[in-house]
C-alpha positions as a Markdown table, in Angstrom:
| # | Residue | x | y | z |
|---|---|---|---|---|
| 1 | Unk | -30.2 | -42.4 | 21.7 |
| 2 | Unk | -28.9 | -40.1 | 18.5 |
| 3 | Unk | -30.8 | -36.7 | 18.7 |
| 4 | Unk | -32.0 | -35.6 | 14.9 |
| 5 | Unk | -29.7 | -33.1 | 15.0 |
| 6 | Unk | -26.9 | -35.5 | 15.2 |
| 7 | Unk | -28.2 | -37.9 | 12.6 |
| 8 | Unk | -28.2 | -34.9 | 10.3 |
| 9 | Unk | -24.6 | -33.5 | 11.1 |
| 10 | Unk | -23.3 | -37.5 | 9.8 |
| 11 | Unk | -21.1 | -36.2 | 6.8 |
| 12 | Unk | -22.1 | -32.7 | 6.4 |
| 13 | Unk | -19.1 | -30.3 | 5.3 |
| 14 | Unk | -18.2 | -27.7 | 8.3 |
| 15 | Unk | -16.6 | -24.7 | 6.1 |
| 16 | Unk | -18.4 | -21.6 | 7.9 |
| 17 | Unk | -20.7 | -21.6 | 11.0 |
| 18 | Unk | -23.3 | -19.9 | 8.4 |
| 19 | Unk | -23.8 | -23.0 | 7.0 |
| 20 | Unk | -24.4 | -24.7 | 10.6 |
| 21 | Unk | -28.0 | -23.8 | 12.4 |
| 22 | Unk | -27.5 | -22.4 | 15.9 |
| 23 | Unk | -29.0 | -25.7 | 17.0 |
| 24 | Unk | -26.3 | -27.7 | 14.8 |
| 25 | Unk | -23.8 | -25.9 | 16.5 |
| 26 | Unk | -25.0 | -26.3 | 19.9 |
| 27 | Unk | -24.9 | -30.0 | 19.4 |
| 28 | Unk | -21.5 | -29.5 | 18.7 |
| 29 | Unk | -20.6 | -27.6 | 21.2 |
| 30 | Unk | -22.5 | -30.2 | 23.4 |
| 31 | Unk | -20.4 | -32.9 | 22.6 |
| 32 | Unk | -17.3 | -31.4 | 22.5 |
| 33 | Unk | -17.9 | -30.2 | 26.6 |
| 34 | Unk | -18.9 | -34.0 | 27.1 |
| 35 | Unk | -15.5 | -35.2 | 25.2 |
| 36 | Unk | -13.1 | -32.0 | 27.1 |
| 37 | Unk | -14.9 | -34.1 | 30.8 |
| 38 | Unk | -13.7 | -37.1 | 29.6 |
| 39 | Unk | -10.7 | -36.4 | 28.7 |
| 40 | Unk | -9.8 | -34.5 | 31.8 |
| 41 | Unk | -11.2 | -38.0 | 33.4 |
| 42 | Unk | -9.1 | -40.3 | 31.4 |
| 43 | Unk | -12.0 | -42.0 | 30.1 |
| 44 | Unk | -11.6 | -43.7 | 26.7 |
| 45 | Unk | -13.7 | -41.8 | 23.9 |
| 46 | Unk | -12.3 | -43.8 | 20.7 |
| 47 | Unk | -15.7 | -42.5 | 18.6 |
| 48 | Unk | -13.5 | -43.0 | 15.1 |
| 49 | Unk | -11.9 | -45.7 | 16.0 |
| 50 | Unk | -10.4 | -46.9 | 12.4 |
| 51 | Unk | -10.7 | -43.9 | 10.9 |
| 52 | Unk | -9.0 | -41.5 | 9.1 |
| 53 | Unk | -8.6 | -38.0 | 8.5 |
| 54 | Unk | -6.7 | -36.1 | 5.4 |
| 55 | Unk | -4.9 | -32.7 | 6.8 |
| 56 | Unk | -3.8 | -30.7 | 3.6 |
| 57 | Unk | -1.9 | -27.8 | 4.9 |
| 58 | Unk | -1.1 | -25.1 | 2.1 |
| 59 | Unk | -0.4 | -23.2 | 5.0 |
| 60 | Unk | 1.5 | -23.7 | 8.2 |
| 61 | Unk | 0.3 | -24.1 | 11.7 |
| 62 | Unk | 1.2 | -24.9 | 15.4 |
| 63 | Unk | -2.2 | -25.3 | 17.2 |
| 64 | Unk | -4.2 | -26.4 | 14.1 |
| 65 | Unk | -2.6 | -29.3 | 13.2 |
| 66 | Unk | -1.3 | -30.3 | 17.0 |
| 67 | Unk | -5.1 | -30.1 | 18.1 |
| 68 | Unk | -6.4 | -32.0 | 14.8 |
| 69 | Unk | -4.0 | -34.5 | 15.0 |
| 70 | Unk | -4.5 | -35.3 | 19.2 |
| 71 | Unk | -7.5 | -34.9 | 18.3 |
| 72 | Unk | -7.6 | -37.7 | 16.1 |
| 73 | Unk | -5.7 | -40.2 | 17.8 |
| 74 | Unk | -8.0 | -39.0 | 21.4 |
| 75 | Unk | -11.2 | -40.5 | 18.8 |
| 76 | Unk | -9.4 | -43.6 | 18.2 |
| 77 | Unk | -8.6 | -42.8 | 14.1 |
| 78 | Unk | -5.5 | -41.5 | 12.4 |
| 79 | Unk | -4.2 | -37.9 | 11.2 |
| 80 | Unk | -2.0 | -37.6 | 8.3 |
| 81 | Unk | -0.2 | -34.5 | 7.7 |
| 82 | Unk | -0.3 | -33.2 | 4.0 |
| 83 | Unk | 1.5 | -30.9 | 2.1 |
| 84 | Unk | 1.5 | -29.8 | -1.5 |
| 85 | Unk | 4.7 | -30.1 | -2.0 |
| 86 | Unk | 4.6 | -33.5 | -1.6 |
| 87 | Unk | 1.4 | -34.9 | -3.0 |
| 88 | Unk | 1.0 | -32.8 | -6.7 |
| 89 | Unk | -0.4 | -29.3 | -5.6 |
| 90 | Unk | -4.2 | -29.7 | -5.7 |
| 91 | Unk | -5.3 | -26.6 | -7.4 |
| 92 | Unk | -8.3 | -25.2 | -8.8 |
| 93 | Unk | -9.3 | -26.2 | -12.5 |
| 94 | Unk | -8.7 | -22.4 | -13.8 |
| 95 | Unk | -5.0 | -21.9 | -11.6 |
| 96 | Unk | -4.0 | -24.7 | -13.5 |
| 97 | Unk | -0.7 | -24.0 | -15.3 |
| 98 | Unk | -2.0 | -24.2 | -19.6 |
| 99 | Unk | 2.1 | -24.7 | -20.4 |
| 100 | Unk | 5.2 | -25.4 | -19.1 |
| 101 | Unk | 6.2 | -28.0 | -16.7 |
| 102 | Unk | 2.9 | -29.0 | -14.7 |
| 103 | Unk | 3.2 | -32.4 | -13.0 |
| 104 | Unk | 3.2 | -30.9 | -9.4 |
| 105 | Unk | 0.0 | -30.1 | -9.6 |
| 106 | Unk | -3.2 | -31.8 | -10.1 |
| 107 | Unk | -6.6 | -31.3 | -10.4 |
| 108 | Unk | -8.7 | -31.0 | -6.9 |
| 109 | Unk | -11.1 | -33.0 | -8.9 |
| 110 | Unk | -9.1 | -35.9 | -9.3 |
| 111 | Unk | -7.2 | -35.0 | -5.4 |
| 112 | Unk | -10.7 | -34.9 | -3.9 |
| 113 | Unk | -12.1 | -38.1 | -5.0 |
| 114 | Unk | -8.7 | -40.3 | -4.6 |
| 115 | Unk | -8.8 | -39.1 | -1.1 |
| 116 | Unk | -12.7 | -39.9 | -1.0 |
| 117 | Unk | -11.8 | -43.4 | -1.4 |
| 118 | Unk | -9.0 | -43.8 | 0.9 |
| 119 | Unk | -10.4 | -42.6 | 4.2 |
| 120 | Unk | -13.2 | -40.4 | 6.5 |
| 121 | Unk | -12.6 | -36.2 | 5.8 |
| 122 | Unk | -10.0 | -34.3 | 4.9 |
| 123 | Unk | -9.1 | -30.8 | 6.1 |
| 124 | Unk | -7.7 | -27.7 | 4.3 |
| 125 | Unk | -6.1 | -25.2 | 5.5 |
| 126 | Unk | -5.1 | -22.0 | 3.0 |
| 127 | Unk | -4.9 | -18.0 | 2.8 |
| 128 | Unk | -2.8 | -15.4 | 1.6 |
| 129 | Unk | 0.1 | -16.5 | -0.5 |
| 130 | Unk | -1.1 | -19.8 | -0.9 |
| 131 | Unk | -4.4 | -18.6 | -2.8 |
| 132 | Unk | -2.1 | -15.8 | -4.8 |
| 133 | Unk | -3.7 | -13.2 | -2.6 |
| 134 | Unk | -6.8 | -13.9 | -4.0 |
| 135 | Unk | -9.8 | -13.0 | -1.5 |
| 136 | Unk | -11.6 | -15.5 | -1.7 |
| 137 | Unk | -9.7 | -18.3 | -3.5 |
| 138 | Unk | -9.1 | -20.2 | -0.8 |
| 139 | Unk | -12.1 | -20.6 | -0.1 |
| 140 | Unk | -13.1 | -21.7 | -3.0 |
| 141 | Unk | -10.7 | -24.4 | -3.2 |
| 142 | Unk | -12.0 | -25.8 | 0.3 |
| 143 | Unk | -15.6 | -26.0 | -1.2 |
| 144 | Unk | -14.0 | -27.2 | -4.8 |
| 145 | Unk | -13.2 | -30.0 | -2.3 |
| 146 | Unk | -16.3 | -30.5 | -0.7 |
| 147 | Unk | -18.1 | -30.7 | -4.5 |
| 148 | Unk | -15.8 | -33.4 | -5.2 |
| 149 | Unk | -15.7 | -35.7 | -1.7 |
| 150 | Unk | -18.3 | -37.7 | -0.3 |
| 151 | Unk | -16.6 | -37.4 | 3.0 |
| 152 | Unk | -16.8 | -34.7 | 5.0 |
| 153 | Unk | -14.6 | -31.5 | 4.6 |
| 154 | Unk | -13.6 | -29.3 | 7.4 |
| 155 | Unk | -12.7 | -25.6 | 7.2 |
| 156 | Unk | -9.1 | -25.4 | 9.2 |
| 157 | Unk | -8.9 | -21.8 | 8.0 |
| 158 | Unk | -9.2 | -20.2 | 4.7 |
| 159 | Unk | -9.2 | -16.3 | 3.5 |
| 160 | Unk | -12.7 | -16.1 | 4.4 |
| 161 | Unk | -13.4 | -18.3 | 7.6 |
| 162 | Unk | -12.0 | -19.8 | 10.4 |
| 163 | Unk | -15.2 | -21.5 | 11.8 |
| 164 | Unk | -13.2 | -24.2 | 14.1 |
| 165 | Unk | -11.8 | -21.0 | 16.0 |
| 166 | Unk | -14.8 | -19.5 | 16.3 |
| 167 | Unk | -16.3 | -22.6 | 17.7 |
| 168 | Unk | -13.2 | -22.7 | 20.4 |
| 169 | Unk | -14.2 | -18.9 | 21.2 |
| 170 | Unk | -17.5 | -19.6 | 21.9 |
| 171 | Unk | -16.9 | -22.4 | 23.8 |
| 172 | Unk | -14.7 | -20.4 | 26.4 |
| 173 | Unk | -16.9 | -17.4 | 26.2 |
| 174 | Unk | -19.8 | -20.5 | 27.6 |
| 175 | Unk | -17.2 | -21.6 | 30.0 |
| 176 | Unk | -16.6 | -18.6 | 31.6 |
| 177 | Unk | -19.5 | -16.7 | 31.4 |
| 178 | Unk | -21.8 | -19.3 | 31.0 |
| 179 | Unk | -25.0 | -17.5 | 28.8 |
| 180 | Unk | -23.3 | -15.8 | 25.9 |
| 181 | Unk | -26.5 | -14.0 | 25.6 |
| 182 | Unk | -26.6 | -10.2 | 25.8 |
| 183 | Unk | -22.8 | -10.2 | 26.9 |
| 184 | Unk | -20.7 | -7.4 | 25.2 |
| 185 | Unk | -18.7 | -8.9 | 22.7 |
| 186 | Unk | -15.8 | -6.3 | 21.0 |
| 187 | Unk | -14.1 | -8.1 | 17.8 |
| 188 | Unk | -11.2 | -5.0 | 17.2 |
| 189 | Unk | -8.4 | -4.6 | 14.8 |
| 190 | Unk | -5.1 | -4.4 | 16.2 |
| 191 | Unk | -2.1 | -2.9 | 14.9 |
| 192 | Unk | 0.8 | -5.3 | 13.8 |
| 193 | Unk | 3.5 | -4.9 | 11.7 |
| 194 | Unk | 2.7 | -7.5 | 9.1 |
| 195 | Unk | 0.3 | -6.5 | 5.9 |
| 196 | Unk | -1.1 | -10.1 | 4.9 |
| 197 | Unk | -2.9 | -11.1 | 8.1 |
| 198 | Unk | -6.2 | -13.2 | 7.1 |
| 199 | Unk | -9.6 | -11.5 | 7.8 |
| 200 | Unk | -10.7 | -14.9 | 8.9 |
| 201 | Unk | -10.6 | -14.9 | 11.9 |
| 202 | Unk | -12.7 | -11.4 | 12.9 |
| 203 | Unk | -15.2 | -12.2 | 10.1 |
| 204 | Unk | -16.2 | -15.9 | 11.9 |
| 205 | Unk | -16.1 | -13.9 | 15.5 |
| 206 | Unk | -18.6 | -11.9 | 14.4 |
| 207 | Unk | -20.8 | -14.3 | 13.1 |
| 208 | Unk | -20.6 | -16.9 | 16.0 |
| 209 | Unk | -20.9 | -13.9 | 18.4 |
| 210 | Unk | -24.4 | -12.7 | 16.7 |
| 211 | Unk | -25.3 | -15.9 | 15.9 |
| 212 | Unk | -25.4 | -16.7 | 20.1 |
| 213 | Unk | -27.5 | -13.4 | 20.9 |
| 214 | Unk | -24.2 | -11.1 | 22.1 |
| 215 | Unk | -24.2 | -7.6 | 21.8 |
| 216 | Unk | -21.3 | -7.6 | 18.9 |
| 217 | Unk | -18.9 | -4.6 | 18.1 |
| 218 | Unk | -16.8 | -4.1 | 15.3 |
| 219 | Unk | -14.0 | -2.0 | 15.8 |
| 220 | Unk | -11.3 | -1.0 | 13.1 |
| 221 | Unk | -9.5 | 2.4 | 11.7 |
| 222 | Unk | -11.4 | 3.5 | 8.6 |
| 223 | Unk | -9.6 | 1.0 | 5.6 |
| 224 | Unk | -9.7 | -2.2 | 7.3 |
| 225 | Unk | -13.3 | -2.6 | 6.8 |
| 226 | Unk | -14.9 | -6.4 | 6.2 |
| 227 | Unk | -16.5 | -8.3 | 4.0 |
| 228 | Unk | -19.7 | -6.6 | 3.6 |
| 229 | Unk | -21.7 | -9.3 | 3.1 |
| 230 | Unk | -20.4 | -11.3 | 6.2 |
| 231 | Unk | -20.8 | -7.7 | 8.5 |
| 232 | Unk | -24.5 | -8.1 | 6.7 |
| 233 | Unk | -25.3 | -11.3 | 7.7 |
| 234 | Unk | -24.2 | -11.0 | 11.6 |
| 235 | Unk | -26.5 | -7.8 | 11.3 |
| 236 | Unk | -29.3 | -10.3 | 10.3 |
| 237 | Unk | -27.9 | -12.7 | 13.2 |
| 238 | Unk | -28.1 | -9.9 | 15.7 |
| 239 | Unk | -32.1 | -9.4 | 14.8 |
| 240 | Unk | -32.7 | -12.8 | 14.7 |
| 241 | Unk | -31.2 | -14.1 | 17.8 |
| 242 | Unk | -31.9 | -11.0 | 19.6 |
| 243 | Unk | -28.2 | -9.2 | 20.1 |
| 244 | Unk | -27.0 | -6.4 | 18.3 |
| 245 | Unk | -24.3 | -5.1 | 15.6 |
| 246 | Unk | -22.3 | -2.3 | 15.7 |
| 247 | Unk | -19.0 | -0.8 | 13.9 |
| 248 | Unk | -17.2 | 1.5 | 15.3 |
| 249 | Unk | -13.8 | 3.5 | 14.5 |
| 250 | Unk | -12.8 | 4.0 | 18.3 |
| 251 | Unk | -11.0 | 1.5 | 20.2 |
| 252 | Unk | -11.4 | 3.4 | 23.0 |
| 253 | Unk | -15.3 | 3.7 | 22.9 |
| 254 | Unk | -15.7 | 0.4 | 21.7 |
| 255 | Unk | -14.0 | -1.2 | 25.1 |
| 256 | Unk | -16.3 | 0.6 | 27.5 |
| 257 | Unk | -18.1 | -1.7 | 29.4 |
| 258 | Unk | -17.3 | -4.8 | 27.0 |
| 259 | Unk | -17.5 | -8.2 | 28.5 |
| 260 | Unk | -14.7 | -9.7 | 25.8 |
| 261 | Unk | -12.3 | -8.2 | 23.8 |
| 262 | Unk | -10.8 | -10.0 | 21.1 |
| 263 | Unk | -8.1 | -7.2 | 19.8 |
| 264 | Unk | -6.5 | -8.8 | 16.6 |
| 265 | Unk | -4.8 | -7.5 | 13.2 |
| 266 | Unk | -6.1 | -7.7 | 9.7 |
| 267 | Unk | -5.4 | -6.4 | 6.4 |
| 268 | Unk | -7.1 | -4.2 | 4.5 |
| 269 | Unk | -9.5 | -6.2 | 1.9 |
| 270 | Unk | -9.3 | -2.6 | -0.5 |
| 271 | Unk | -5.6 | -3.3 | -1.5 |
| 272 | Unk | -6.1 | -7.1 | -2.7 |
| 273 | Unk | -7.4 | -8.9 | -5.6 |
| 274 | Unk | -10.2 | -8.7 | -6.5 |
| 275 | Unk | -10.5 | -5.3 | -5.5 |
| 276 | Unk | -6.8 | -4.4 | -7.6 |
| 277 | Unk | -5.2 | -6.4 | -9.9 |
| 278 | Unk | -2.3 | -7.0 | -7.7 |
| 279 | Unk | -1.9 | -7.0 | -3.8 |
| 280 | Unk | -0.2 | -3.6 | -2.7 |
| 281 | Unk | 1.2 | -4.4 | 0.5 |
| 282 | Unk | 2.9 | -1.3 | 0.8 |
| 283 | Unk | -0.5 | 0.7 | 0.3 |
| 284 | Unk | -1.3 | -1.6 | 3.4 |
| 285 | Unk | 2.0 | -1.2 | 5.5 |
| 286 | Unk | 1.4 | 2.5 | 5.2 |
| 287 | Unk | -2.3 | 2.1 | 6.4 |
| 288 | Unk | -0.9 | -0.2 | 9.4 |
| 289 | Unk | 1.6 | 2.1 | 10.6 |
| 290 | Unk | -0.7 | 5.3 | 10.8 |
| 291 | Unk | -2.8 | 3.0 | 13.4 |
| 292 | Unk | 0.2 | 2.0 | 15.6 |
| 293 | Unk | -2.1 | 3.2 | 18.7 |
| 294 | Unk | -4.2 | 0.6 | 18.3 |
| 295 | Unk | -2.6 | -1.4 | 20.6 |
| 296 | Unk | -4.8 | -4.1 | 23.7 |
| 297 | Unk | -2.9 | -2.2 | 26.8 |
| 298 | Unk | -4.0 | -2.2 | 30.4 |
| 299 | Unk | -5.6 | 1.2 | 30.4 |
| 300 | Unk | -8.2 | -0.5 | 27.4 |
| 301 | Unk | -8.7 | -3.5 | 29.9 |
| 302 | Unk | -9.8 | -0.7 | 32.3 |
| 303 | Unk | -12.2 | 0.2 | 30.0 |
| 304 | Unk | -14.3 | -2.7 | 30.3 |
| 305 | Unk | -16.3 | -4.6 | 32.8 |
| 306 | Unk | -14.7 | -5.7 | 35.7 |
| 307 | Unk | -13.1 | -9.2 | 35.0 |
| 308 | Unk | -13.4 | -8.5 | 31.1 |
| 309 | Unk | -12.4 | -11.8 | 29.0 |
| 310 | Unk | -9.0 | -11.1 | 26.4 |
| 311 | Unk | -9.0 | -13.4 | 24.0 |
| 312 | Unk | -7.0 | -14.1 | 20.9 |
| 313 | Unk | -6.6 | -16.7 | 18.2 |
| 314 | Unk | -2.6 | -17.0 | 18.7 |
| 315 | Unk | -0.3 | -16.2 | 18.1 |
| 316 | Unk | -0.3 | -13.1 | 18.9 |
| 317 | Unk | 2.3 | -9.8 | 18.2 |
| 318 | Unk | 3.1 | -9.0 | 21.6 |
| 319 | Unk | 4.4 | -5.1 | 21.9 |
| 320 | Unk | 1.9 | -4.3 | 19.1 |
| 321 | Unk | -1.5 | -5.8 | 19.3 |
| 322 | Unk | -1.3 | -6.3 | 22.9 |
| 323 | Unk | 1.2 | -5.8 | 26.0 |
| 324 | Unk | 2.8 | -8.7 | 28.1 |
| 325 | Unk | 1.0 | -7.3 | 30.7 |
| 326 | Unk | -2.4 | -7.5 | 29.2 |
| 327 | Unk | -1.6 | -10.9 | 27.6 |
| 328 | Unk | -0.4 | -12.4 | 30.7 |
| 329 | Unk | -2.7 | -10.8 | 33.0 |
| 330 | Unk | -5.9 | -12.2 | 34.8 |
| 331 | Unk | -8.0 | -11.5 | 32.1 |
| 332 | Unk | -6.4 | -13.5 | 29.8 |
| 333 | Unk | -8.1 | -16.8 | 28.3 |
| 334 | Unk | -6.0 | -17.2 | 25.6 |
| 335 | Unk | -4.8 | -20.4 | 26.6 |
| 336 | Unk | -7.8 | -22.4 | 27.9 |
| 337 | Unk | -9.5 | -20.5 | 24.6 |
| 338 | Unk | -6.3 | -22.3 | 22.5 |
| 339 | Unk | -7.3 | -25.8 | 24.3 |
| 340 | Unk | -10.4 | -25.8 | 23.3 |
| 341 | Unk | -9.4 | -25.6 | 19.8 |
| 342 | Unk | -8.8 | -29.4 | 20.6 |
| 343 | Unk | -12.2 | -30.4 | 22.3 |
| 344 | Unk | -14.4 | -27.9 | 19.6 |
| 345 | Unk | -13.0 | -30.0 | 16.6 |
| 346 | Unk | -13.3 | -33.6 | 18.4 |
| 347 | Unk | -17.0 | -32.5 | 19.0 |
| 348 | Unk | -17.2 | -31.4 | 15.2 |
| 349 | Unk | -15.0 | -34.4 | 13.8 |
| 350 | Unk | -17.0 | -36.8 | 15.9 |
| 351 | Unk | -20.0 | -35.9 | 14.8 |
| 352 | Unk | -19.2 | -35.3 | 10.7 |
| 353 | Unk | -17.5 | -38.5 | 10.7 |
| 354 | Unk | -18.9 | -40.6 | 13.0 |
| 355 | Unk | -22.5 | -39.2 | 14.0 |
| 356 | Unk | -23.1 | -42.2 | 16.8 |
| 357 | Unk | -22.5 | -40.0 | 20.5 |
């Protein structure tokens, strides 16, 4: 029998978990633990059999598209692998180029509803130099897709959100821990040596972690401070689903007694558009290097509860977010938290495009 809540998620967009109800994303999460059992079992799952699924990549990617595209043929349907380069740029109606030579571009307009026609969803993934720097444009130009499509549109990452990460997170943090609920969850900037690192990924680990009652920390250096009105709503999440929300500017207090840790760089949002006119990456290189002791080592890990989960979206800077001994240690999940990437979006693709579990 299909549940309401599955009847409802049949072509809905899935561009931030704040646009998904806790009980829309448990569904999700339901299915995708059903489809991880049978795959493990070898049963046949083909739930898109026929179907097909547009993956626009503005920016590059090893588990994104691996675990799309598996995922894909797992579900019976077919991934195809875009990039601009080869299919006229889709770009934003007011990025378009007013002279010069302008036939690798088009329109998302007319992109989104050729695509529309063809096949089942499409996917987008784009950040950093691929939306000029622009916080924020990317994301616009995955929602500029979902105006124009009938078919569902999936978030693979943009400059604001990386909801099918979060998705994989909370899945492992269920897996190993079971209730999320009331479990000390610290989200904490890291240092690494690169300036343009998205803010995607904390900002979408905050929100799923408040949004599934956890008792959410922040943790940066002063500068590398996020959107405001994401840390507002997983403050709203926190009351609501009866967790809490903290910031803090310690690493070291923010470890202490923690359940996760989830020790990952960002840049600072103050030195890009629209905050400046132009990105000022050394302003940020010089803002990364004062915090080069914010690094996941073992005395941190010793900080926190006995059998505290590491986690991390991958890949990671090893030597300067975290040591080999942290990241290869028994605390680690990274990896079963990078396989669930796979089952998180069959659960999501399955039921956006097909809707009958």
């Amino acid at each position: 029998m299909i549940s309401l809540v599955q009847t409802t998620l049949r072509g809905r967009d899935f561009i931030t978990v704040r646009e998904w109800t806790r009980e829309e994303l448990e569904t999700a999460l339901g299915v995708a633990f059903d489809l991880k059992r049978k795959f493990a079992a070898g049963e046949p799952h083909e739930l898109l059999k026929g179907k097909t699924l547009f993956m626009l990549f503005y920016n590059p990617s090893l588990r994104t598209r691996n675990s799309f595209e598996c995922g894909m043929t797992q579900l019976g349907g077919h991934a195809h692998f875009l990039v601009p380069e080869t299919v006229y740029r889709p770009t934003l109606k007011e990025a378009m180029p007013t002279e010069g030579v302008v036939e690798t571009r088009e329109r998302i307009s007319d992109s989104a509803r050729v695509l529309d026609r063809y096949g089942h969803g499409i996917s987008i993934r784009i950040f950093g130099k691929s939306s000029d720097w622009v916080y924020g444009r990317g994301n616009l130009v995955v929602r500029e897709f979902a105006q124009w499509a009938n078919i569902p549109v999936i978030n693979m990452e943009c400059d604001m959100y990386h909801p099918c990460q979060a998705m994989a997170d909370i899945m492992t943090i269920i897996e190993k821990l079971r209730k999320p609920e009331g479990k000390k969850l610290v989200m904490s900037w890291a240092y690494a040596p690169s300036p343009w690192k998205p803010v995607s990924v904390p900002q979408s680990v905050i929100l799923i972690g408040t949004k599934f009652g956890m008792d959410v920390v922040l943790a940066h250096p002063k500068g590398f401070e996020l959107d405001p009105e994401i840390v507002n709503e997983a403050k709203g999440y926190a009351d609501t689903y009866g967790g809490s929300f903290e910031i803090s500017n310690n690493m070291e207090e923010a470890f202490e007694g923690a359940d996760v840790v989830y020790p990952k760089s960002w840049t600072s949002l103050a030195f890009l558009p629209p905050k400046v006119k132009e990105p000022n990456f050394a302003a940020i290189t010089e803002l990364l290097n004062k915090n080069k002791d914010w690094i996941c080592d073992q005395k941190k890990i010793d900080l926190c509860k006995k059998g505290v989960l590491y986690m991390h979206c991958l890949p990671a800077d090893r030597g300067a977010e975290v040591t080999d001994e942290v990241m290869d240690g028994p605390n680690s999940v990274i990896f079963d938290e990078a396989e669930n990437r796979l089952h998180a979006q069959k659960g999501i693709m399955a039921l956006t495009m097909g809707g009958r579990i």
